[in-house]
N, CA, C and O atoms as CSV, one atom per row, in Angstrom:
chain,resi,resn,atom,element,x,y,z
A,1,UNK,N,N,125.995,21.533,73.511
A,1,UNK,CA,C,126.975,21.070,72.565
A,1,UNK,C,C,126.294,20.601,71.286
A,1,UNK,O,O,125.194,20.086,71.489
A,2,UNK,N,N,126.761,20.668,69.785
A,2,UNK,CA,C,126.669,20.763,68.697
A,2,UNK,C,C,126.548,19.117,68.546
A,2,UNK,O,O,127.568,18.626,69.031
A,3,UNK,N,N,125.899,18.375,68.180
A,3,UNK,CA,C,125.865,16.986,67.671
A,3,UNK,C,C,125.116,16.727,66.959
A,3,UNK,O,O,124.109,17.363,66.644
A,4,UNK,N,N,125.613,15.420,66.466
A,4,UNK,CA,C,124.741,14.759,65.080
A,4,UNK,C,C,125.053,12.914,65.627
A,4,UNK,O,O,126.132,12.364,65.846
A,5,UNK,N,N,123.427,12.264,65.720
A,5,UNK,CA,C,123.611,11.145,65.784
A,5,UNK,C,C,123.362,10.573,64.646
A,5,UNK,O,O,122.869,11.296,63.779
A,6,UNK,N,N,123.678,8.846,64.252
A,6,UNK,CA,C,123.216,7.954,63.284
A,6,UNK,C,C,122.770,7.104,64.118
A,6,UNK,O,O,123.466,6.710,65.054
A,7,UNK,N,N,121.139,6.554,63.841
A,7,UNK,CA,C,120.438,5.663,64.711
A,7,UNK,C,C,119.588,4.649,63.841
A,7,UNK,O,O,118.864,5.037,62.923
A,8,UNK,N,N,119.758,3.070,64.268
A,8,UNK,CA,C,118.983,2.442,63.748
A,8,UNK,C,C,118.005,1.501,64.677
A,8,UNK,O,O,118.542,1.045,65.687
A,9,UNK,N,N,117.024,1.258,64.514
A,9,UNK,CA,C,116.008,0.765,64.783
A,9,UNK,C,C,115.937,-0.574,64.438
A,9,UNK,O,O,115.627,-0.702,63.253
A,10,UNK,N,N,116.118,-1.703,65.067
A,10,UNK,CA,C,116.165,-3.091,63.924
A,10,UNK,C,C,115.075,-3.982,65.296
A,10,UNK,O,O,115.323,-4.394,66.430
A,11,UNK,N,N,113.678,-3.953,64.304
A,11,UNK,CA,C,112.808,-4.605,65.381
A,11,UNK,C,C,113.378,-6.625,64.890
A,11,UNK,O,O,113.578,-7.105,63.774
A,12,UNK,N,N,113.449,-7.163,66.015
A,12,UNK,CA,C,114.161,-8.851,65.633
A,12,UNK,C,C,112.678,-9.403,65.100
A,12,UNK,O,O,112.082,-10.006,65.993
A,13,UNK,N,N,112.101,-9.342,64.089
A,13,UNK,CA,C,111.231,-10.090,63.137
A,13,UNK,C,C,111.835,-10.388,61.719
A,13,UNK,O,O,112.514,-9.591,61.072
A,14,UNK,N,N,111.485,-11.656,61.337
A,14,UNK,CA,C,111.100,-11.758,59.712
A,14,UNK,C,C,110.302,-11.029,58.973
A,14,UNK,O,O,110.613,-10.641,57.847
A,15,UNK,N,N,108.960,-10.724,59.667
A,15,UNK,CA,C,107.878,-9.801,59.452
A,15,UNK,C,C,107.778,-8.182,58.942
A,15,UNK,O,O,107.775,-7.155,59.620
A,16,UNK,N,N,107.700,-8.366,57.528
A,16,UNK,CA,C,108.373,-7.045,56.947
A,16,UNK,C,C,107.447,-6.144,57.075
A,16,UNK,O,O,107.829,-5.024,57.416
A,17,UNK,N,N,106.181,-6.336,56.874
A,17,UNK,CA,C,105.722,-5.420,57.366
A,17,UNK,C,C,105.335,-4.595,58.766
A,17,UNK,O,O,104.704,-3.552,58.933
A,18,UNK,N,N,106.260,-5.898,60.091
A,18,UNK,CA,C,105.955,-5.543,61.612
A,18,UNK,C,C,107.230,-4.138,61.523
A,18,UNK,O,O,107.111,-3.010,62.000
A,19,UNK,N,N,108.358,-4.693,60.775
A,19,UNK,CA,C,109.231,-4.088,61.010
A,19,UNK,C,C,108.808,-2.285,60.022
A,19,UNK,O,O,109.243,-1.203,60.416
A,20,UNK,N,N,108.270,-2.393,59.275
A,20,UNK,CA,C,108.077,-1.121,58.748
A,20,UNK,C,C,107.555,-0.205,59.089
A,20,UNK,O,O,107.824,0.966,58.825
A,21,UNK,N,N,106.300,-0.854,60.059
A,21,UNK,CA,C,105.198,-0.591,60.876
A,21,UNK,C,C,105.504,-0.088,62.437
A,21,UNK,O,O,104.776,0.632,63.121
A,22,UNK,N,N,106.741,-0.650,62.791
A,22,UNK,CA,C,107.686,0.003,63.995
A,22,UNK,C,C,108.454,0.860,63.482
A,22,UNK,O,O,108.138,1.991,63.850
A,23,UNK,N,N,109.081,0.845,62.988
A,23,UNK,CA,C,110.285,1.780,62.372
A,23,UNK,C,C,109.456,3.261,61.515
A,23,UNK,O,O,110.114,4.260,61.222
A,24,UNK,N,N,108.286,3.165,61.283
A,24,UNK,CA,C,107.656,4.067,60.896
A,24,UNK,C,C,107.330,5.044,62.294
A,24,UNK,O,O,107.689,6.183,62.593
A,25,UNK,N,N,106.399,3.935,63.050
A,25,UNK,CA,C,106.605,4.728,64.702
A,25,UNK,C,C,107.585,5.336,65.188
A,25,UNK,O,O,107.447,6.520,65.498
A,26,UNK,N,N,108.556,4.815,65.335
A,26,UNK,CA,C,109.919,5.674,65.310
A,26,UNK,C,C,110.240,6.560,64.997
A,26,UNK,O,O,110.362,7.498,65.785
A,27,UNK,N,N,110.544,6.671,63.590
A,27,UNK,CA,C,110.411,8.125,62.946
A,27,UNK,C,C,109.104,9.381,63.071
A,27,UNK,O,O,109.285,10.586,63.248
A,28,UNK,N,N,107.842,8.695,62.925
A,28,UNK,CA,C,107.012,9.830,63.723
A,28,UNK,C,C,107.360,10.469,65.025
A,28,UNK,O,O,107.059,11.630,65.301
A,29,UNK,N,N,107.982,9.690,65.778
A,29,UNK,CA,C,108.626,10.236,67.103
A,29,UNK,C,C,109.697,11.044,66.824
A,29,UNK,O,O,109.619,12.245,67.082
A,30,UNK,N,N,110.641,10.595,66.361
A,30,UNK,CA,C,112.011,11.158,65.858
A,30,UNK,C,C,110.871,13.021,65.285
A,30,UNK,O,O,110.660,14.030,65.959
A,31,UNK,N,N,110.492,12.716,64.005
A,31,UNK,CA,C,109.877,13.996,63.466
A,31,UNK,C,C,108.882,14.968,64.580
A,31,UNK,O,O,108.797,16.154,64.264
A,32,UNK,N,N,108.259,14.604,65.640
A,32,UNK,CA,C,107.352,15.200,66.859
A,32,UNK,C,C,108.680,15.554,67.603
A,32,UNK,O,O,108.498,16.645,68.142
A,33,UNK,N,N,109.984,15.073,67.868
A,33,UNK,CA,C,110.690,15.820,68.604
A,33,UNK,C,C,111.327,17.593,67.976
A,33,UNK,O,O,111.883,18.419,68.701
A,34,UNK,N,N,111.091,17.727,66.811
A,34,UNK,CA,C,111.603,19.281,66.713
A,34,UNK,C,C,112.854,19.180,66.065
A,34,UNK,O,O,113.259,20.220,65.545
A,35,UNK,N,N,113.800,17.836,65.942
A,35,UNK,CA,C,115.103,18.237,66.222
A,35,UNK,C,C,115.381,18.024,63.991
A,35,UNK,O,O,114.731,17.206,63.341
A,36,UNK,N,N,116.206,18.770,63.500
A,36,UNK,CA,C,116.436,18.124,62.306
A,36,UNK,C,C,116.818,16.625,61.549
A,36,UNK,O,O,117.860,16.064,61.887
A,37,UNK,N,N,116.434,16.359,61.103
A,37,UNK,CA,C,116.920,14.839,60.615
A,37,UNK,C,C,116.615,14.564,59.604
A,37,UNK,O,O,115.815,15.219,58.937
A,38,UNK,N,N,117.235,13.413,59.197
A,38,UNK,CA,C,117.584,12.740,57.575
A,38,UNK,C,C,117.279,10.999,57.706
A,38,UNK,O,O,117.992,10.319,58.444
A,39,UNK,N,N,116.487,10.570,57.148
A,39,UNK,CA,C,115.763,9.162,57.202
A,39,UNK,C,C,116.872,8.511,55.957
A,39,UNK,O,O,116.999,9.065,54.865
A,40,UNK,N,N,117.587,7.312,56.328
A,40,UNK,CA,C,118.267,6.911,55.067
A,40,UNK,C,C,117.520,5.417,55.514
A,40,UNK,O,O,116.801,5.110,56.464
A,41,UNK,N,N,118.128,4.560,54.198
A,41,UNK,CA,C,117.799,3.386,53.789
A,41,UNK,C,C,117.951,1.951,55.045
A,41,UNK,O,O,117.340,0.886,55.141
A,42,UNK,N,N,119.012,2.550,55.819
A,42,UNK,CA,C,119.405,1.744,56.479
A,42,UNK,C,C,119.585,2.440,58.325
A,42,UNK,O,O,119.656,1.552,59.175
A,43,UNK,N,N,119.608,2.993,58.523
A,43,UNK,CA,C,120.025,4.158,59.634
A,43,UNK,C,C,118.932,5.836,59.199
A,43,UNK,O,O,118.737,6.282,58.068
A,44,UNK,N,N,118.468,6.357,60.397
A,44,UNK,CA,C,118.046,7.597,60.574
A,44,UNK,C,C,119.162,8.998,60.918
A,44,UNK,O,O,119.159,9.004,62.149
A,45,UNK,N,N,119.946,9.976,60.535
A,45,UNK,CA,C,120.976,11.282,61.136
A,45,UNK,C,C,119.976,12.218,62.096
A,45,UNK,O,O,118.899,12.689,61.731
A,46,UNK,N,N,120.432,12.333,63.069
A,46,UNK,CA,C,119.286,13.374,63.872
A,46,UNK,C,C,120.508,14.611,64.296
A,46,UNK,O,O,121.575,14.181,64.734
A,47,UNK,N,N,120.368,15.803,64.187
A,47,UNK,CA,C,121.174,16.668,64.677
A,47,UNK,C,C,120.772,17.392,65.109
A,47,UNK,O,O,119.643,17.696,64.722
A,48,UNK,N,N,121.447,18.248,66.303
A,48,UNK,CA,C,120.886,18.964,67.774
A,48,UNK,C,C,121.364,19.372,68.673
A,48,UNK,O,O,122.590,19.429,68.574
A,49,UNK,N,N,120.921,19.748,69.672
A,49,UNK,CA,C,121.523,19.544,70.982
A,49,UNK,C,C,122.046,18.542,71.551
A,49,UNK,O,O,121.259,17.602,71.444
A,50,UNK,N,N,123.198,18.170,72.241
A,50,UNK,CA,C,123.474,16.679,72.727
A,50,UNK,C,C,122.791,16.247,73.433
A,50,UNK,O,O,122.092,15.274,73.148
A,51,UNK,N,N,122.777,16.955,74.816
A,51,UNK,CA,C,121.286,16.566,75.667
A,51,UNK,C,C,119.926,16.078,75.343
A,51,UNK,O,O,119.301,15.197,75.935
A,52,UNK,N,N,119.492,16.900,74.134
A,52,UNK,CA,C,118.284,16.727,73.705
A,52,UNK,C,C,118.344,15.204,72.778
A,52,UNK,O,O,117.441,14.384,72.945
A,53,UNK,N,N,119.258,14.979,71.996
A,53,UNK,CA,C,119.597,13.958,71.120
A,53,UNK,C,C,119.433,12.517,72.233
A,53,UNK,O,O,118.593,11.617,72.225
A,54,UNK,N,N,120.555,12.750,73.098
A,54,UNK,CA,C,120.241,11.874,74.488
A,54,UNK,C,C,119.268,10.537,74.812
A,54,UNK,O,O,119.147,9.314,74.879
A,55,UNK,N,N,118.475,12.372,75.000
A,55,UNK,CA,C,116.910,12.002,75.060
A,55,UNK,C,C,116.050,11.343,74.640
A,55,UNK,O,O,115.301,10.678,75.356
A,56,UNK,N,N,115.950,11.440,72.541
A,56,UNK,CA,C,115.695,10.601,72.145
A,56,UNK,C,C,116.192,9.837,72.156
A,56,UNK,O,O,115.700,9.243,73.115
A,57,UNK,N,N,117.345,8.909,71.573
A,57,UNK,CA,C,118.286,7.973,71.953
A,57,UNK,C,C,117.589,7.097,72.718
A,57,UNK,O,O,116.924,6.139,72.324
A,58,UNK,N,N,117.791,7.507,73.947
A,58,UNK,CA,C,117.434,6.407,75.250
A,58,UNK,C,C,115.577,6.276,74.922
A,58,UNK,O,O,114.931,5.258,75.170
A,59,UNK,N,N,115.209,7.077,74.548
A,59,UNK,CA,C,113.214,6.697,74.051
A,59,UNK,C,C,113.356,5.695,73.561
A,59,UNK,O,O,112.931,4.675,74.104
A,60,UNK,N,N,113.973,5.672,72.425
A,60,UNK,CA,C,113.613,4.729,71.193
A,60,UNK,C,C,113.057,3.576,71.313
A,60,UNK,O,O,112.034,3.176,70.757
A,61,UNK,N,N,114.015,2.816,72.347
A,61,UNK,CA,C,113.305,1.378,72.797
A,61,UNK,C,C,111.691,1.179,72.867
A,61,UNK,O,O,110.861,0.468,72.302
A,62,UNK,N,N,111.698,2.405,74.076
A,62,UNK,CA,C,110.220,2.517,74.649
A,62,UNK,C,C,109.243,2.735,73.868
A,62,UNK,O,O,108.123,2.286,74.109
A,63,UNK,N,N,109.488,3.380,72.924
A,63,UNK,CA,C,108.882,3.712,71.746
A,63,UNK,C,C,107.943,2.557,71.061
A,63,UNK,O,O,106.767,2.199,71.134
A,64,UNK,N,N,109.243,2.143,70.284
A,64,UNK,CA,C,109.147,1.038,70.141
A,64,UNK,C,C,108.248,0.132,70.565
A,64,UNK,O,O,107.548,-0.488,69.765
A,65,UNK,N,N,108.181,-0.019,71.738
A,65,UNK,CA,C,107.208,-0.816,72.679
A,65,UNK,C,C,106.133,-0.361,72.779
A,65,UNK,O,O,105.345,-1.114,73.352
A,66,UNK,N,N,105.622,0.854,72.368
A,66,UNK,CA,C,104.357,1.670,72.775
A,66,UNK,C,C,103.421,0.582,71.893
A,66,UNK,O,O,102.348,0.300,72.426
A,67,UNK,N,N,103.758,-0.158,70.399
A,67,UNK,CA,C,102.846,-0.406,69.859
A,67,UNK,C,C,103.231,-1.894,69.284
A,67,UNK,O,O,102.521,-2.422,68.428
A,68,UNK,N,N,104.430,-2.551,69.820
A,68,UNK,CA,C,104.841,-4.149,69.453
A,68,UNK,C,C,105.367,-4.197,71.116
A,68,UNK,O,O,105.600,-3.339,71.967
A,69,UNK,N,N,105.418,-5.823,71.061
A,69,UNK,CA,C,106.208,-6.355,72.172
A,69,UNK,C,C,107.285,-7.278,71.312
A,69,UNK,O,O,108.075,-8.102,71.773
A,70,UNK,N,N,107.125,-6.977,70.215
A,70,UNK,CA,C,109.299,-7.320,69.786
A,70,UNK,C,C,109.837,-6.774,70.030
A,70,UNK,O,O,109.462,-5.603,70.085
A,71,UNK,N,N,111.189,-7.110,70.398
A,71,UNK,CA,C,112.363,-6.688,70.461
A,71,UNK,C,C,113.438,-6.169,70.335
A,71,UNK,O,O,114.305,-6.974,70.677
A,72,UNK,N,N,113.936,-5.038,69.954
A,72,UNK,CA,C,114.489,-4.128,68.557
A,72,UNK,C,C,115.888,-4.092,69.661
A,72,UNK,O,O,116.180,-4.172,70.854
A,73,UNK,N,N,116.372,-3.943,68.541
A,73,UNK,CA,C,118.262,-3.737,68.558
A,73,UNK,C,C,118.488,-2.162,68.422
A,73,UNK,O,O,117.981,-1.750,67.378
A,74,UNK,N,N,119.034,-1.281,69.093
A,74,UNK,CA,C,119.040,0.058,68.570
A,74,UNK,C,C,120.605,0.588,68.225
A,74,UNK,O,O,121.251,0.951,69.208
A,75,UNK,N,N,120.915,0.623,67.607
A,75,UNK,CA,C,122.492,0.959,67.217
A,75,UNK,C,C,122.561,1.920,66.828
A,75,UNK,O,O,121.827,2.163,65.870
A,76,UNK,N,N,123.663,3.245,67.444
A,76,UNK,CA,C,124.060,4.556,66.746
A,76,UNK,C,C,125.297,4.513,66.899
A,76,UNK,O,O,126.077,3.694,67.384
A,77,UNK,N,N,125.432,6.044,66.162
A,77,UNK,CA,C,126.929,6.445,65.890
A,77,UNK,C,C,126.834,7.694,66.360
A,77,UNK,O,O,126.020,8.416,65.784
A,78,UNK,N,N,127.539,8.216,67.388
A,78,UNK,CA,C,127.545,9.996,68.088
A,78,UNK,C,C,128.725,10.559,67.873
A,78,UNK,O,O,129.868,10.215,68.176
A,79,UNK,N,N,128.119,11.845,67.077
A,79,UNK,CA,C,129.744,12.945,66.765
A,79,UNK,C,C,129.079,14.042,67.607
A,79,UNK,O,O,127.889,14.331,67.726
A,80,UNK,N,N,130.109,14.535,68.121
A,80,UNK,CA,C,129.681,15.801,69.389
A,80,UNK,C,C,130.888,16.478,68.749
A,80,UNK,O,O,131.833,15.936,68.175
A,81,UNK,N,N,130.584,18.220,69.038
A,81,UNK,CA,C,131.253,18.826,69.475
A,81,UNK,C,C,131.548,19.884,70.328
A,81,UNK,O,O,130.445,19.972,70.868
A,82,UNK,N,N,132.258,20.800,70.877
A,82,UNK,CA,C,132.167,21.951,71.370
A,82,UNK,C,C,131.859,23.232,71.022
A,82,UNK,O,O,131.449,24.131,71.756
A,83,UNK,N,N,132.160,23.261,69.465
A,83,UNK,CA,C,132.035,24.171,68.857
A,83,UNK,C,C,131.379,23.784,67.374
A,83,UNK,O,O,131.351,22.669,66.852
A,84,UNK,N,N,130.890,24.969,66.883
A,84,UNK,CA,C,130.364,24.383,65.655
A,84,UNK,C,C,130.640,23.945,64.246
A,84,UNK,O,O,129.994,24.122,63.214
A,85,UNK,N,N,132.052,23.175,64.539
A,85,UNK,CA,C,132.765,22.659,63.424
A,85,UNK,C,C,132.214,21.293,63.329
A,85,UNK,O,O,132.997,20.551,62.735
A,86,UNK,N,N,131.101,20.698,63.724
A,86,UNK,CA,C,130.445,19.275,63.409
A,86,UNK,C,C,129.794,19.496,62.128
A,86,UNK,O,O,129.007,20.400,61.846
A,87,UNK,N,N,130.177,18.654,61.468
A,87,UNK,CA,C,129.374,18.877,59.728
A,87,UNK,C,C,128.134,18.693,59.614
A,87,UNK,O,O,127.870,17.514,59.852
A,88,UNK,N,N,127.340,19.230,59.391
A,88,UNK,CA,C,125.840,19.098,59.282
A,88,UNK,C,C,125.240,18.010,58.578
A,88,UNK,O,O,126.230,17.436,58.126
A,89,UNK,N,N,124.246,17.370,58.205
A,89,UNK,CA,C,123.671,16.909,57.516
A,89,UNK,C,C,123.926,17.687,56.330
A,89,UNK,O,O,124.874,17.364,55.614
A,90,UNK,N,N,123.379,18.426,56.107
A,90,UNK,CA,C,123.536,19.141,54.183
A,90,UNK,C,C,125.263,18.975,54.055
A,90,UNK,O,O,125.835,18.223,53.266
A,91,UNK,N,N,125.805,19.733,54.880
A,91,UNK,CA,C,126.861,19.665,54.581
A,91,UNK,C,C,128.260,18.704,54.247
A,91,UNK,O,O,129.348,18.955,53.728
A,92,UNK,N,N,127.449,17.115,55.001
A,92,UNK,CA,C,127.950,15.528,54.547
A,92,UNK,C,C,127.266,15.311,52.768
A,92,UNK,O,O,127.878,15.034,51.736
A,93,UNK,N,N,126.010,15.533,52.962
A,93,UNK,CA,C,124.855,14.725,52.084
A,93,UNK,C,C,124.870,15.562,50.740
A,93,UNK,O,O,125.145,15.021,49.670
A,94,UNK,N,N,124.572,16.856,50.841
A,94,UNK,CA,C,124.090,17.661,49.916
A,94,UNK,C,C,124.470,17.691,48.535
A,94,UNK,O,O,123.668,17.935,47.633
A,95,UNK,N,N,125.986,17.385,48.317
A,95,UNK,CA,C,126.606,17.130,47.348
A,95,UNK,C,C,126.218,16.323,46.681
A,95,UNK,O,O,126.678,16.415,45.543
A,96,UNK,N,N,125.296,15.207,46.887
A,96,UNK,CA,C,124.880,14.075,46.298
A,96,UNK,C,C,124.033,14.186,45.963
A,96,UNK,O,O,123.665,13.232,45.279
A,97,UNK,N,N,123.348,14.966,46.064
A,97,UNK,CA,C,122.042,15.292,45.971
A,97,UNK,C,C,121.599,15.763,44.079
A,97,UNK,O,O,120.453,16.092,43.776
């Protein structure tokens, strides 16, 4: 199935650079999985397979943990579909561009 997640990463520090320094890890992971995605200011778009999306999803934490022992909050937003009427990334964003 056709999906597109919105995922954020919020490690619980004051520490701006702990948090940049995780959330950077993150996204190297996010980018080593294959799948397309869009890094915004506040939230990461990953689009894919649902299964595969999943997958990352449920990592993230662990991730996370590979290289801090803070605590991160992970919050998304999942649009699925059956068919391929889910709007793409370019096809939300591009216009703005």
């Amino acid at each position: 199935m056709i999906s597109s997640i919105a995922v954020q990463v919020l490690p619980m520090t004051a520490d701006t650079e702990e948090v940049i320094r995780i959330v950077d890890h993150v996204i190297a992971y996010i980018n080593k999985s294959g799948v397309n995605y869009q890094v915004g200011a506040f939230e990461s778009t990953l689009e894919g397979d649902y299964d595969q999306l999943m997958d990352i999803l449920k990592n993230l934490p662990k991730v996370a943990a590979q290289i801090s022992d803070i605590p991160v909050m992970v919050y998304s937003k999942i649009n699925m579909a059956t068919d391929s009427d889910v709007l793409t990334i370019a096809k939300k964003t591009d216009k703005y561009k």
